[in-house]
PDB file of N, CA, C and O in Angstrom:
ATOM      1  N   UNK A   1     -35.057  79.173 -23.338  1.00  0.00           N
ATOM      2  CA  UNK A   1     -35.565  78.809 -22.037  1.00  0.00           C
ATOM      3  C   UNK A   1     -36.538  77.640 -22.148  1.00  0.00           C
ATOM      4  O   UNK A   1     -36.500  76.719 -21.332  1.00  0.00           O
ATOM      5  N   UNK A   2     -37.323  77.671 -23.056  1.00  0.00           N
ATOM      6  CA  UNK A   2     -38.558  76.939 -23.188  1.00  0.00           C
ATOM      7  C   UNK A   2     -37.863  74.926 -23.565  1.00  0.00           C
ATOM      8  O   UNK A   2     -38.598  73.946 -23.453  1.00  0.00           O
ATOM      9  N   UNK A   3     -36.394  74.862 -23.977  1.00  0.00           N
ATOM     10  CA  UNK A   3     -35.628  74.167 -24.377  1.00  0.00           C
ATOM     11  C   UNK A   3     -34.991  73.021 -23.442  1.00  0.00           C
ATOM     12  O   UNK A   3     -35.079  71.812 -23.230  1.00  0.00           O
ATOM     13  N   UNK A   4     -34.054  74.567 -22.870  1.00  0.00           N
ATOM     14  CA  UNK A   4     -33.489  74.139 -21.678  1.00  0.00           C
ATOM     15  C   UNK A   4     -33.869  73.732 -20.611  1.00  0.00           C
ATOM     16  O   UNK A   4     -32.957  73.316 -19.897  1.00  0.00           O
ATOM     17  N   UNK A   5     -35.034  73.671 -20.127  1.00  0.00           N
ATOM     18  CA  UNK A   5     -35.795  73.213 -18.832  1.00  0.00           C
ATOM     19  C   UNK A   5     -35.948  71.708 -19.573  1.00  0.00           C
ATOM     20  O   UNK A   5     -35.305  70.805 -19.039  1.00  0.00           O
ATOM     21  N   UNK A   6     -36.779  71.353 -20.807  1.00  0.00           N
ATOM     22  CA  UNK A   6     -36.766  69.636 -20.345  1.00  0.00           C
ATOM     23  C   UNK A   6     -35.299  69.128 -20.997  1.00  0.00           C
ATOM     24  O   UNK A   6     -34.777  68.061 -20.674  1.00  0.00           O
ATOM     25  N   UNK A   7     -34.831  69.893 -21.786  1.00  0.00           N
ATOM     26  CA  UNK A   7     -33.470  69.306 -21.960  1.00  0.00           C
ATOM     27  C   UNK A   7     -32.454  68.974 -20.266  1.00  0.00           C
ATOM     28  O   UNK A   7     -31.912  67.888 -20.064  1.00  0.00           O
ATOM     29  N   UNK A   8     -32.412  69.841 -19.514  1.00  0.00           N
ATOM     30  CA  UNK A   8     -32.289  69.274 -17.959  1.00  0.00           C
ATOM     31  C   UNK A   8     -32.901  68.263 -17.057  1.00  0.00           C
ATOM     32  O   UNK A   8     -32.253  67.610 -16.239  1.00  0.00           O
ATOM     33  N   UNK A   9     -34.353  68.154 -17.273  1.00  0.00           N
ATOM     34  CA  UNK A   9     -34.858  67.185 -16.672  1.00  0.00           C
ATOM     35  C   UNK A   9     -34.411  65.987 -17.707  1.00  0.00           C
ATOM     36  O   UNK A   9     -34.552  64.985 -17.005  1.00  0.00           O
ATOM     37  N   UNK A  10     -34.012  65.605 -18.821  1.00  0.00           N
ATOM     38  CA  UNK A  10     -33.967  64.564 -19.251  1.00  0.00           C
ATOM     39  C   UNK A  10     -32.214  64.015 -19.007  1.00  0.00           C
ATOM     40  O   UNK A  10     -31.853  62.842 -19.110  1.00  0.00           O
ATOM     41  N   UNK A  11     -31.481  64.964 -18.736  1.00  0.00           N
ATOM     42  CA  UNK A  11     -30.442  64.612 -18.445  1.00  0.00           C
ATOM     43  C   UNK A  11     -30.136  63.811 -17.012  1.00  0.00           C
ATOM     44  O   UNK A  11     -29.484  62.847 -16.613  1.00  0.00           O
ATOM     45  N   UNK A  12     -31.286  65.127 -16.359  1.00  0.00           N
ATOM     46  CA  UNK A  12     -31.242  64.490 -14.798  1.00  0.00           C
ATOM     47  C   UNK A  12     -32.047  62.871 -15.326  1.00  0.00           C
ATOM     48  O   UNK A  12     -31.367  61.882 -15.051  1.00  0.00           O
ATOM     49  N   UNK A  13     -32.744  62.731 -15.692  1.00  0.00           N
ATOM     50  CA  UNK A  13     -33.799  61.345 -15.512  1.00  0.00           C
ATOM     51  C   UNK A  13     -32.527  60.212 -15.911  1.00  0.00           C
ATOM     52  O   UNK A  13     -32.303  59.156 -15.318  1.00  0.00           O
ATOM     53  N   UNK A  14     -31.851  60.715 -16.980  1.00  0.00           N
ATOM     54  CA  UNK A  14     -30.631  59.788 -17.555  1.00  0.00           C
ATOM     55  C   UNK A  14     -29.878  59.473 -16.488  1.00  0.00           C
ATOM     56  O   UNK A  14     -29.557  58.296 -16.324  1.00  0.00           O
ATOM     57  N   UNK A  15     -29.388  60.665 -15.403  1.00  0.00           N
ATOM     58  CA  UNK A  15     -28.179  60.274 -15.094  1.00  0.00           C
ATOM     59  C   UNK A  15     -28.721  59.303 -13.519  1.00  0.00           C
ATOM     60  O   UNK A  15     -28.002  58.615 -12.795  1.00  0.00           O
ATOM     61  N   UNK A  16     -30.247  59.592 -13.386  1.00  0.00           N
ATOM     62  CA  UNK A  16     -30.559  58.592 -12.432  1.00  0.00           C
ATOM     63  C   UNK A  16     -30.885  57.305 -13.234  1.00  0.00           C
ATOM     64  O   UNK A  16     -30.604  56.326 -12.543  1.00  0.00           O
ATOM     65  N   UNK A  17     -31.316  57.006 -14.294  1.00  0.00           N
ATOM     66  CA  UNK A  17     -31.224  55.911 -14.969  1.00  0.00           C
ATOM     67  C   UNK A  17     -29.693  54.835 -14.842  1.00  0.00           C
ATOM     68  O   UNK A  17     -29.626  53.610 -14.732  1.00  0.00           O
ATOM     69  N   UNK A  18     -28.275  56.166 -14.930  1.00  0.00           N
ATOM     70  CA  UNK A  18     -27.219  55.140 -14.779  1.00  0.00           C
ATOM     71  C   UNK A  18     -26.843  55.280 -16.080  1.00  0.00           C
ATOM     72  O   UNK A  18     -25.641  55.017 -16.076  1.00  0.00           O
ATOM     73  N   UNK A  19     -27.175  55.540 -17.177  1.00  0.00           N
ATOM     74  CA  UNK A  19     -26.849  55.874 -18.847  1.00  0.00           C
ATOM     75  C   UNK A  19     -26.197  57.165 -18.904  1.00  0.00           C
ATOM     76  O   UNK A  19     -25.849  57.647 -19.982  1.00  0.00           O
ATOM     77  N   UNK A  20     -26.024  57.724 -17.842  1.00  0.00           N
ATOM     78  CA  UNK A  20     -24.647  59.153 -18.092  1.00  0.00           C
ATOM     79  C   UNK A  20     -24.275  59.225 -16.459  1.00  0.00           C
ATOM     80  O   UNK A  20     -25.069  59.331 -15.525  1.00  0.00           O
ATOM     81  N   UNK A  21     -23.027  59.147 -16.421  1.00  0.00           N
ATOM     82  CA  UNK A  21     -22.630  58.978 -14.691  1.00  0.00           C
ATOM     83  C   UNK A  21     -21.241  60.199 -15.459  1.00  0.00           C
ATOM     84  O   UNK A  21     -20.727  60.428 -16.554  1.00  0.00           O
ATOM     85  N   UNK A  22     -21.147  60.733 -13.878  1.00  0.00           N
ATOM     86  CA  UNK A  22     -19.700  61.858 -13.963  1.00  0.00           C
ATOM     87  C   UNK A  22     -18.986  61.589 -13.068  1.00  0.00           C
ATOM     88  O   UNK A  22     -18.243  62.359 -12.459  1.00  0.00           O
ATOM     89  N   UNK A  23     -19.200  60.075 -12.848  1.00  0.00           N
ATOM     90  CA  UNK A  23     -17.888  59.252 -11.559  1.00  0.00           C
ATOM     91  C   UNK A  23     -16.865  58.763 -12.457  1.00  0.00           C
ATOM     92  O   UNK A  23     -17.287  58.318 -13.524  1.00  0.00           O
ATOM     93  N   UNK A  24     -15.545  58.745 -12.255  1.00  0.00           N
ATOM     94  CA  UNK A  24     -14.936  58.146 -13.255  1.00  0.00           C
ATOM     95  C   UNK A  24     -14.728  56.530 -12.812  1.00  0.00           C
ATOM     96  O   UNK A  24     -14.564  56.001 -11.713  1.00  0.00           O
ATOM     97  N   UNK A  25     -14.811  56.009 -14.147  1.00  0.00           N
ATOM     98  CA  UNK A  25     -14.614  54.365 -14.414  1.00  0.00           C
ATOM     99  C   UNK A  25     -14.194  53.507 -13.277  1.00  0.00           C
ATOM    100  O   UNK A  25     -13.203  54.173 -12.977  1.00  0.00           O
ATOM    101  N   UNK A  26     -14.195  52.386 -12.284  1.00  0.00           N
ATOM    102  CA  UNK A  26     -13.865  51.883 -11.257  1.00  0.00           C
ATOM    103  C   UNK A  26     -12.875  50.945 -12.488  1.00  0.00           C
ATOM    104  O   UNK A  26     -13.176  50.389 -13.544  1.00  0.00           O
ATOM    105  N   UNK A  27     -11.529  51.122 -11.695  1.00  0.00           N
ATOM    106  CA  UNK A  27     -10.414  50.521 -12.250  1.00  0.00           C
ATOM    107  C   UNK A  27     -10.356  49.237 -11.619  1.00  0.00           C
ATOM    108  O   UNK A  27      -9.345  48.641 -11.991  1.00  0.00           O
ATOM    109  N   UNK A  28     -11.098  48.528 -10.747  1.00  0.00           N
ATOM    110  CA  UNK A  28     -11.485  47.070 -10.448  1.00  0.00           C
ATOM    111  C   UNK A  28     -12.016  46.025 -11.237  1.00  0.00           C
ATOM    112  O   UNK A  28     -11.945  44.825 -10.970  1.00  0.00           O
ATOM    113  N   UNK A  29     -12.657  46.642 -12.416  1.00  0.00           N
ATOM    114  CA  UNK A  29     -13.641  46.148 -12.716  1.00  0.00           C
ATOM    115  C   UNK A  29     -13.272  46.456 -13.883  1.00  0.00           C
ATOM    116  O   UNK A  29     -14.040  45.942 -14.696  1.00  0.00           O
ATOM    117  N   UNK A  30     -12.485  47.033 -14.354  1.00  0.00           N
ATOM    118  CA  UNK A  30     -12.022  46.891 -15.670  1.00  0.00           C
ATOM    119  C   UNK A  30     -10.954  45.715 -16.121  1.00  0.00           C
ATOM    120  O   UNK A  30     -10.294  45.167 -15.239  1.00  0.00           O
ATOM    121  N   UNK A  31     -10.785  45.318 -17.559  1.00  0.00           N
ATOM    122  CA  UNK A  31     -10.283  43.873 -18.023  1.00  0.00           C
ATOM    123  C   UNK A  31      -9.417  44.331 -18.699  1.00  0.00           C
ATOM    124  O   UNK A  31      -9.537  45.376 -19.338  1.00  0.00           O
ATOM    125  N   UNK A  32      -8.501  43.689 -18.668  1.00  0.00           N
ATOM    126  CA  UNK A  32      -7.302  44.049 -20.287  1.00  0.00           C
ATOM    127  C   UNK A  32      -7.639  42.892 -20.835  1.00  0.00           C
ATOM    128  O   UNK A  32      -8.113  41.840 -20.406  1.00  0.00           O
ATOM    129  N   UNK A  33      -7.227  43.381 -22.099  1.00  0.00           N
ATOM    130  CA  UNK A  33      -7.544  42.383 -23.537  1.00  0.00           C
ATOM    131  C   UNK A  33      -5.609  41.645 -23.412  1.00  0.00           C
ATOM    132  O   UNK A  33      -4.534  42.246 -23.403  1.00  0.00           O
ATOM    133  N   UNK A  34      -5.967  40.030 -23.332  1.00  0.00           N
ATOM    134  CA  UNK A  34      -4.881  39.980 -23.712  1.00  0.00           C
ATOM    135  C   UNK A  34      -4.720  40.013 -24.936  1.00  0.00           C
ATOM    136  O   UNK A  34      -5.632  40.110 -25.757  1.00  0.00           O
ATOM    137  N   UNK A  35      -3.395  39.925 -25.206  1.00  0.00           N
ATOM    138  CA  UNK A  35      -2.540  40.038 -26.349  1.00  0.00           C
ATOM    139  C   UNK A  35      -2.846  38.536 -27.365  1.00  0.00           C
ATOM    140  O   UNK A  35      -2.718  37.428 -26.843  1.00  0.00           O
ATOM    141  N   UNK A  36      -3.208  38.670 -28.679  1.00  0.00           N
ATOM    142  CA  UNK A  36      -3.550  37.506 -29.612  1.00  0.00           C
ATOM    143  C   UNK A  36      -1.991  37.139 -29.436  1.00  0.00           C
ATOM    144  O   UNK A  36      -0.938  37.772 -29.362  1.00  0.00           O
ATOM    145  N   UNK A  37      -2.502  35.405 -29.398  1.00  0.00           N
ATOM    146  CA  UNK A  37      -0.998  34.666 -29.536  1.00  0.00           C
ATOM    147  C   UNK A  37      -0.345  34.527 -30.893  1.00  0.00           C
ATOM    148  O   UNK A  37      -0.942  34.184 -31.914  1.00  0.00           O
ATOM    149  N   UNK A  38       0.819  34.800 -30.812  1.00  0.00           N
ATOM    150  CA  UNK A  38       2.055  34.953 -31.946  1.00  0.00           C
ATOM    151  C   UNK A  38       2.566  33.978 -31.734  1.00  0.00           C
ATOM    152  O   UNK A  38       2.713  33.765 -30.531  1.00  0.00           O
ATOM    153  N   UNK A  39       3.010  33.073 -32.526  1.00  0.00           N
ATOM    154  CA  UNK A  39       4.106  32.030 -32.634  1.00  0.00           C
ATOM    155  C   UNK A  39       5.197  32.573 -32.617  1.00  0.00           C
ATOM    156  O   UNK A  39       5.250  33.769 -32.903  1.00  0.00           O
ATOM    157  N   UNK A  40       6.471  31.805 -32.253  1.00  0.00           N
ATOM    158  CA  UNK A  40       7.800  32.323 -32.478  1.00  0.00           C
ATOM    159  C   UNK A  40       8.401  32.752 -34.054  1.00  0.00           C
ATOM    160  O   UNK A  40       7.886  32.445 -35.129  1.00  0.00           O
ATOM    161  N   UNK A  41       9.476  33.443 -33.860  1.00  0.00           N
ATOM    162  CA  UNK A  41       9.618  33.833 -35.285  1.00  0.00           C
ATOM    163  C   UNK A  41       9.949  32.711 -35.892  1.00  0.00           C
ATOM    164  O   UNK A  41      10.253  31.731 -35.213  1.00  0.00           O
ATOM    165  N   UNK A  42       9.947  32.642 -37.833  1.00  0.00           N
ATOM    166  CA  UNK A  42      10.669  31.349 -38.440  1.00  0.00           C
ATOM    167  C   UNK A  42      12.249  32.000 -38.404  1.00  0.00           C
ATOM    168  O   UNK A  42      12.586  33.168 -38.207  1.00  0.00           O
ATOM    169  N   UNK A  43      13.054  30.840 -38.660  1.00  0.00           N
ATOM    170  CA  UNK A  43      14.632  30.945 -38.719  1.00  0.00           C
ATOM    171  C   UNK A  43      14.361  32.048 -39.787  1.00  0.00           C
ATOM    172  O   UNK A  43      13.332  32.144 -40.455  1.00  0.00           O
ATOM    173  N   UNK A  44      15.456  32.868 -39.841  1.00  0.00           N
ATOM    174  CA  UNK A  44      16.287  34.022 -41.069  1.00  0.00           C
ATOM    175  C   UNK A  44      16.614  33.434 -42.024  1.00  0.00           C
ATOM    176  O   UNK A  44      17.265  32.405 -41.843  1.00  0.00           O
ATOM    177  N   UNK A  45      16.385  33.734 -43.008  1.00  0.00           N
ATOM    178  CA  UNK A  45      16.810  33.466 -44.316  1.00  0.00           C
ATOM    179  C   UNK A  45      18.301  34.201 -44.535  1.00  0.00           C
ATOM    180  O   UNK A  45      18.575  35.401 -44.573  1.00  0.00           O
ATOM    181  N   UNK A  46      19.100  33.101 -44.655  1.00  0.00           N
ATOM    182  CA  UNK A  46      20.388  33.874 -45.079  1.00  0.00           C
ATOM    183  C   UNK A  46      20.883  33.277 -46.158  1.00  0.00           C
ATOM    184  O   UNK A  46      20.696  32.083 -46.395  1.00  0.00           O
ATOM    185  N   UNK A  47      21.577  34.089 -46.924  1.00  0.00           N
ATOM    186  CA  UNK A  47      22.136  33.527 -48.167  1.00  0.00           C
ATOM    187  C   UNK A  47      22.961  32.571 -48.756  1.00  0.00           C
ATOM    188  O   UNK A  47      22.974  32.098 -49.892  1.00  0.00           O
ATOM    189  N   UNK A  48      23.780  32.339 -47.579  1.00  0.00           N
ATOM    190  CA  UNK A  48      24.646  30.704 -47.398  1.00  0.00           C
ATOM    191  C   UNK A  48      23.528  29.616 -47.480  1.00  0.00           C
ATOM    192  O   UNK A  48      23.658  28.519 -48.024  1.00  0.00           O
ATOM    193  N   UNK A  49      22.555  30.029 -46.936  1.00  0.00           N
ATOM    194  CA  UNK A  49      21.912  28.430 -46.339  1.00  0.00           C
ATOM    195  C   UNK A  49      21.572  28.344 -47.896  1.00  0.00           C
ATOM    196  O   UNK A  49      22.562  27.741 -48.312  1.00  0.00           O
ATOM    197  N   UNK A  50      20.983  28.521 -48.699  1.00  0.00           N
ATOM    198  CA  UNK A  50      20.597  28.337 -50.175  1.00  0.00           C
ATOM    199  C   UNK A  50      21.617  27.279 -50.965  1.00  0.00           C
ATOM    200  O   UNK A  50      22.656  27.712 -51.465  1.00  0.00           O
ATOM    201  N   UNK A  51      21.246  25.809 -51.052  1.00  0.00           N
ATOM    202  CA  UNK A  51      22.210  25.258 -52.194  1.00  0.00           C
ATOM    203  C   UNK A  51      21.042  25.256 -53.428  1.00  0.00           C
ATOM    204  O   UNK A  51      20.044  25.974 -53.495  1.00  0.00           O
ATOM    205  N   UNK A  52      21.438  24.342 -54.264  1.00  0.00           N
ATOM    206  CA  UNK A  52      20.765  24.035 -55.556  1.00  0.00           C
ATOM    207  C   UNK A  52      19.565  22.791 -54.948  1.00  0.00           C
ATOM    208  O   UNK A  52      18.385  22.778 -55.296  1.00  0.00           O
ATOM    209  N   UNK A  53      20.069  22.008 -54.183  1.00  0.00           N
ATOM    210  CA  UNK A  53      19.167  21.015 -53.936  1.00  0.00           C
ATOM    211  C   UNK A  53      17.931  21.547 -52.791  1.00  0.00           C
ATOM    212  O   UNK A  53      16.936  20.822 -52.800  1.00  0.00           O
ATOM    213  N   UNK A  54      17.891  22.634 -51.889  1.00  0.00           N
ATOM    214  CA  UNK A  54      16.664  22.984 -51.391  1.00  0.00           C
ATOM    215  C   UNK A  54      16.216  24.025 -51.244  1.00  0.00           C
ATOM    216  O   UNK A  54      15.614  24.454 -50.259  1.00  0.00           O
ATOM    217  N   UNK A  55      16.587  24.795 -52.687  1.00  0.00           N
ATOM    218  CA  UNK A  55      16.328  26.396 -52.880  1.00  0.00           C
ATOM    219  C   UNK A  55      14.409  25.920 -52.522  1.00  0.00           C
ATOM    220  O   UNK A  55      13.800  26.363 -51.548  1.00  0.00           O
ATOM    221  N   UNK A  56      14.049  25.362 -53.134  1.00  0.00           N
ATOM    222  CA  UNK A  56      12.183  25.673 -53.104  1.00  0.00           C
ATOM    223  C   UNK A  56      12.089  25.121 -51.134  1.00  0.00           C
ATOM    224  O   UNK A  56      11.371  25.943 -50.566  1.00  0.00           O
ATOM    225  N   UNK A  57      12.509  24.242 -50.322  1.00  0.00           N
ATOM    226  CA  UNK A  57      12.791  24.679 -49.094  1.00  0.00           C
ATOM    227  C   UNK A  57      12.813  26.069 -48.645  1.00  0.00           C
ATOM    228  O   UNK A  57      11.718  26.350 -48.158  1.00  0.00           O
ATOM    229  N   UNK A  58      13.592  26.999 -48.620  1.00  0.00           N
ATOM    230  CA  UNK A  58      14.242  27.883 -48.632  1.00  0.00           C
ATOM    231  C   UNK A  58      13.294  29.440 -49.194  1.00  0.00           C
ATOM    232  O   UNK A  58      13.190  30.584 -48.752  1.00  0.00           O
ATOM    233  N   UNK A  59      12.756  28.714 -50.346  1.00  0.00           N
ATOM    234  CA  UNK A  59      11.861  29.772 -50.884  1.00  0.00           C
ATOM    235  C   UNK A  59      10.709  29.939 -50.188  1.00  0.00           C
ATOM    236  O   UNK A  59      10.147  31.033 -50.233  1.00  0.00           O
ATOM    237  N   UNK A  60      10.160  28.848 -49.413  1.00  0.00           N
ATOM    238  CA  UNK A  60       9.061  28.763 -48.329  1.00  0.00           C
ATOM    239  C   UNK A  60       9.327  29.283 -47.070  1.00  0.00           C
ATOM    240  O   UNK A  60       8.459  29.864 -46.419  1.00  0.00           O
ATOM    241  N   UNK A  61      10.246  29.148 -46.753  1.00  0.00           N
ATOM    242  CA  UNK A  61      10.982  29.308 -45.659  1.00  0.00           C
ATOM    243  C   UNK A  61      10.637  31.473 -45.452  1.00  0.00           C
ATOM    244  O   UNK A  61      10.046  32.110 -44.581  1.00  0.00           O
ATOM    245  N   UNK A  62      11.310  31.870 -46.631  1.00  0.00           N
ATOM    246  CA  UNK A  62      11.365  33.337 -47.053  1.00  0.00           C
ATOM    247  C   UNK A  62       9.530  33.637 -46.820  1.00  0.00           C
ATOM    248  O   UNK A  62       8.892  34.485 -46.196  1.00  0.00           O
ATOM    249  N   UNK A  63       9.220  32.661 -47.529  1.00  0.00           N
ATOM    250  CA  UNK A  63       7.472  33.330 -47.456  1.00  0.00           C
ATOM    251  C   UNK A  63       6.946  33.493 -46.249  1.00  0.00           C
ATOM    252  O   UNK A  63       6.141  34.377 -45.956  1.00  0.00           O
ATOM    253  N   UNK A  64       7.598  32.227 -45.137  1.00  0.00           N
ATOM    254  CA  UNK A  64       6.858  32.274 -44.040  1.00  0.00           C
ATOM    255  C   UNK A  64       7.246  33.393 -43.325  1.00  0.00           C
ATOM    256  O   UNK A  64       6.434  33.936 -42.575  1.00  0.00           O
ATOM    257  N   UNK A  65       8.606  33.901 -43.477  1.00  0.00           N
ATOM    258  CA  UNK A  65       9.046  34.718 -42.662  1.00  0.00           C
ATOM    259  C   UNK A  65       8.511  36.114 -43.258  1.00  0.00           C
ATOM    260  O   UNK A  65       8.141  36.834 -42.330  1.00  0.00           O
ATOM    261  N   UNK A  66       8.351  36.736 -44.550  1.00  0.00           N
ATOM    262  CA  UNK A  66       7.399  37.421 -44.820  1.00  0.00           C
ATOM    263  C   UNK A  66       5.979  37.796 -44.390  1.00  0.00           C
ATOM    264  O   UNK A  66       5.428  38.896 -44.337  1.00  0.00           O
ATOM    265  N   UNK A  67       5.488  36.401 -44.059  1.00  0.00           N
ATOM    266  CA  UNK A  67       4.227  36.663 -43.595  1.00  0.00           C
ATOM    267  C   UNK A  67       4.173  36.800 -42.054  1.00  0.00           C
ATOM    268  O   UNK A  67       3.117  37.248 -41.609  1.00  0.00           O
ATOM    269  N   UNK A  68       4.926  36.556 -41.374  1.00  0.00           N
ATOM    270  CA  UNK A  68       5.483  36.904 -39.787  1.00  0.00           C
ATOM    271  C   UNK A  68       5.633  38.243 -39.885  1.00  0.00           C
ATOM    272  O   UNK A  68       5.094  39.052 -39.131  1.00  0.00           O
ATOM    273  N   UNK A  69       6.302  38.488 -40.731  1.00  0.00           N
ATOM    274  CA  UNK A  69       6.506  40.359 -40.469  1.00  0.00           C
ATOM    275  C   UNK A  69       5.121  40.887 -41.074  1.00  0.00           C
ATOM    276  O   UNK A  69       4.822  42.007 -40.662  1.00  0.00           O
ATOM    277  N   UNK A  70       4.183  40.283 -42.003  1.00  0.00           N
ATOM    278  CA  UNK A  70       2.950  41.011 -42.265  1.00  0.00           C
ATOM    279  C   UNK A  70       2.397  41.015 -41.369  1.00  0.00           C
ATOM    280  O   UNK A  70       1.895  42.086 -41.029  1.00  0.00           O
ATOM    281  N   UNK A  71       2.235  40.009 -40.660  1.00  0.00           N
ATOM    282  CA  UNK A  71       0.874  39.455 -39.285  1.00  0.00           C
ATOM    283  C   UNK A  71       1.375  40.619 -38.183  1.00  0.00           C
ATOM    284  O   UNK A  71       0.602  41.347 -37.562  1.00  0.00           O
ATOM    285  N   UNK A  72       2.999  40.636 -38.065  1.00  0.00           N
ATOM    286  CA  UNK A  72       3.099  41.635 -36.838  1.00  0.00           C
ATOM    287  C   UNK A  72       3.056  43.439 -37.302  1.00  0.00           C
ATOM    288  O   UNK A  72       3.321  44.367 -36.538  1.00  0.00           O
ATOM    289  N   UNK A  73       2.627  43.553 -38.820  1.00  0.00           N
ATOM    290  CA  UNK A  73       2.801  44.645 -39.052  1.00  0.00           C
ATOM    291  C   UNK A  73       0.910  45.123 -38.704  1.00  0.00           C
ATOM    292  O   UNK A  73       0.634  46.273 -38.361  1.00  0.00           O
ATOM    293  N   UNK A  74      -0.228  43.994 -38.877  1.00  0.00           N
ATOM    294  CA  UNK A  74      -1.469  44.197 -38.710  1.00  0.00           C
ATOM    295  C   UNK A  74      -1.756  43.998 -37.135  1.00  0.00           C
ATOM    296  O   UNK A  74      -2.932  44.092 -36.784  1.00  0.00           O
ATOM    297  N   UNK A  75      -0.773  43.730 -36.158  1.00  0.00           N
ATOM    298  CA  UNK A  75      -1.356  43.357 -34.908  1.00  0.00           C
ATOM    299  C   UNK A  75      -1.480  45.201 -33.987  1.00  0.00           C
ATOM    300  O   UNK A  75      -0.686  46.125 -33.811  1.00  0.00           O
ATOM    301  N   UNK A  76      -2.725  44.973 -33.681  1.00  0.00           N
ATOM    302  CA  UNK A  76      -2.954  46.841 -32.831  1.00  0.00           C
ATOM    303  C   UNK A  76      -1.773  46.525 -31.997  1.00  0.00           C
ATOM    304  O   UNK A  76      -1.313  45.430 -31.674  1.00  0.00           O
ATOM    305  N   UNK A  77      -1.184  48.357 -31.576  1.00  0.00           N
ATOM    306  CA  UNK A  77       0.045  48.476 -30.498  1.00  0.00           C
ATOM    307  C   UNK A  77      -0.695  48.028 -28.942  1.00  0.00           C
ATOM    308  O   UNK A  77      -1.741  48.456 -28.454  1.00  0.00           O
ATOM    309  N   UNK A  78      -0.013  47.312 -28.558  1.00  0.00           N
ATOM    310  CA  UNK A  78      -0.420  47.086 -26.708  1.00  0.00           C
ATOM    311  C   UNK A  78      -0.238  48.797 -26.179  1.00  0.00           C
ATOM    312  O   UNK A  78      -0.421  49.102 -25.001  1.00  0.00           O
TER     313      UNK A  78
END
C-alpha cells in the first residue's frame, strides 16, 4: 500500500506530462521509411558468353552480380 499510492500518482503526473498516453498512435502523422535505392540488376552470367579473350570481363561481371545478391540479401523486409 505504502508503494502503490505514489507509484499511481507518478504515473498519473507522467501521463499528464504526455510521456505515457493510452490513445493509440494518430496514423496522420506517421511516415514510412522509404525503401534505400537499388540499382538494377547486372546482366546473368551465362556460360556461352565466356570466350578466352574476355574471361577477366566476365569474371567481374560474376562478382558484381554476387554482390547484388549480397546487398539484397542485407536489405530489412518492407
Amino acid at each position: 500500500m505504502k508503494r502503490g499510492i505514489p507509484a499511481a500518482l507518478l504515473l498519473g503526473m507522467l501521463m499528464c506530462v504526455g510521456c505515457i498516453t493510452t490513445a493509440p498512435p494518430d496514423p496522420t502523422k506517421m511516415t514510412v521509411k522509404a525503401a534505400p535505392y537499388l540499382p538494377p540488376p547486372p546482366p546473368l552470367v551465362t556460360p556461352d558468353r565466356i570466350t578466352p579473350t574476355n574471361g577477366h570481363l566476365i569474371a567481374q561481371s560474376l562478382t558484381d552480380e554476387l554482390d547484388y545478391e549480397a546487398r539484397l540479401a542485407t536489405m530489412p523486409a518492407p
